[in-house]
N, C-alpha and C positions, 0 to 999 in steps of 0.2 A: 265850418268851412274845411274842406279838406283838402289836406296840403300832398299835393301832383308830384312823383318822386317821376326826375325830368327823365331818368333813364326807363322807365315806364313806358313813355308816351312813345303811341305808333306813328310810326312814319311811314314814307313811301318812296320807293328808288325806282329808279328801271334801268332796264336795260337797253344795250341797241346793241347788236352785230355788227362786226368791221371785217369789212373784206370777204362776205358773205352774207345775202341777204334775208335767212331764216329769220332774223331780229327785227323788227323794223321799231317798236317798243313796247315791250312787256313789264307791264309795273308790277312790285310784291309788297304789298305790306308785312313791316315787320318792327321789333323793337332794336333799339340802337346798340344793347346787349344780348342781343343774337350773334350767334358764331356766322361766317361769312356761308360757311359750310351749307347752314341750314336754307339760305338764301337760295344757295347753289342746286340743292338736291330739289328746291320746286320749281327751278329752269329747266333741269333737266327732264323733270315729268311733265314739260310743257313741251319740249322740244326733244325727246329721245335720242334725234338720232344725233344731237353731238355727244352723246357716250361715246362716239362711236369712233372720235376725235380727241386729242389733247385740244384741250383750254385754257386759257389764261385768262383775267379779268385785272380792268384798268381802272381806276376813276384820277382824271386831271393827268393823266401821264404819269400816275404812280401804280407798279402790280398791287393790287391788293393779295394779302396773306391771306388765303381759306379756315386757317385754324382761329382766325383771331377776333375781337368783336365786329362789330359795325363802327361802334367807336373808335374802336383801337385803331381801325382803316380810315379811320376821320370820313365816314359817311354820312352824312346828312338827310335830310327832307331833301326832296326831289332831287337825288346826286340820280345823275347820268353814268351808270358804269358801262365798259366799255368793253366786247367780249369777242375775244381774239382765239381764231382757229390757227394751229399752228401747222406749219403747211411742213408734212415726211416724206419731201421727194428725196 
């Protein structure tokens, strides 16, 4: 029997846009020790043109840190993160 090292196991998040409606929900499979980053860089080949914008991402009302794991951000199976354009008037 082989023994399932937990931080292994793929999960699934997604996304949704706030305050603009590019997002409606884009899921990523990914491990829970993935950088947030890497999550980040296949939104953005989904959706280019928020390069094109500063972003910020949420889950539960807390920023998530880009550099850090999925776990480190306490991300879960099915977390709804939250993906905020930040408005340079």
């Amino acid at each position: 029997m082989k023994n399932e090292n937990a931080d292994d196991k793929i999960i699934s998040v997604n996304f949704v846009s706030m305050g603009f409606q590019d997002i409606q929900n884009y899921s990523i499979a990914c491990k829970v020790t993935d950088k947030f980053t890497k999550l980040e860089e296949k939104l953005l080949e989904e959706y280019p043109r928020l390069r094109e914008h500063e972003i910020f991402f949420e889950i539960n009302t807390q920023r998530i840190l880009r550099y850090k794991t999925l776990k480190e951000n306490n991300i879960k199976e099915n977390s709804i993160i939250n993906v905020f354009m930040v408005n340079n008037n």
